[in-house]
N, C-alpha and C positions, 0 to 999 in steps of 0.2 A: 304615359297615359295621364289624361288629367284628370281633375278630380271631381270626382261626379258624373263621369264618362261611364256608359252603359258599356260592355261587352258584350258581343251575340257567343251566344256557347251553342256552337255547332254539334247535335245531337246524334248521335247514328240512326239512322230510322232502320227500319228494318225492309229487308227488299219485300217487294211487290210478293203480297200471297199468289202463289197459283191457284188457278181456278180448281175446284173441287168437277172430277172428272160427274155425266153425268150416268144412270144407272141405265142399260140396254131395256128397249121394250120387250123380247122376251124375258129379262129376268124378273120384268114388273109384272107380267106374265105369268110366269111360273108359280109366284106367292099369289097369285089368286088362281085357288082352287074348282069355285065356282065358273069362272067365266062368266061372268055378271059385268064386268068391267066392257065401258063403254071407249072407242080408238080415242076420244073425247078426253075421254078419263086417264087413260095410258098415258098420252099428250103430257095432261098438265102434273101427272104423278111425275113423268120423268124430266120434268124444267125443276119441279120442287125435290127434285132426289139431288140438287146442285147443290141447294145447303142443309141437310140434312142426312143422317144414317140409314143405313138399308136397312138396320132393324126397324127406325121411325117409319120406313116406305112401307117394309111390311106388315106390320102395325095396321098403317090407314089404310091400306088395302083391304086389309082382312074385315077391317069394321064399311069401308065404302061397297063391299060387298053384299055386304048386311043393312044394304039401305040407310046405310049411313052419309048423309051430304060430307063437299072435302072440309069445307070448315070445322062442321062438329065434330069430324075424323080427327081433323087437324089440333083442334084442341083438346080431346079426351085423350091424344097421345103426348101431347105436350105435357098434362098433366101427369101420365103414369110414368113415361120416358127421357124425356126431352128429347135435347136435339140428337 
């Protein structure tokens, strides 16, 4: 090797995450008690329950019930909960 010659250090990455399965529209369902929840709503609760916890889904549900839009759902659980 000469001198001043860079080396690549080949790193182990780590294999491709799997996808985070995503949550059934009845189970998005079932935590809203009201049925308030619009097919609209169910929809995008369960693209967003991809990265996210079902307690977080439960959560925005219970508040998007209560007339709460999903962003401000979105972020009053971000702050009590997180992801």
């Amino acid at each position: 090797m000469a001198y001043g010659m860079i080396t690549k250090i080949k790193k182990d990455l780590p294999r491709k995450l799997k996808r985070k399965a995503m949550l059934n529209k009845t189970s998005i369902k079932s935590y809203d008690k009201n049925n308030k929840l619009t097919p609209a709503m169910i929809l995008k609760l369960q693209e967003h329950s991809k990265h996210h916890t079902a307690s977080h889904i439960r959560m925005m549900v219970r508040m998007m019930g209560s007339s709460t839009s999903f962003n401000q759902a979105h972020k009053e659980t971000m702050k009590k909960m997180g992801k």
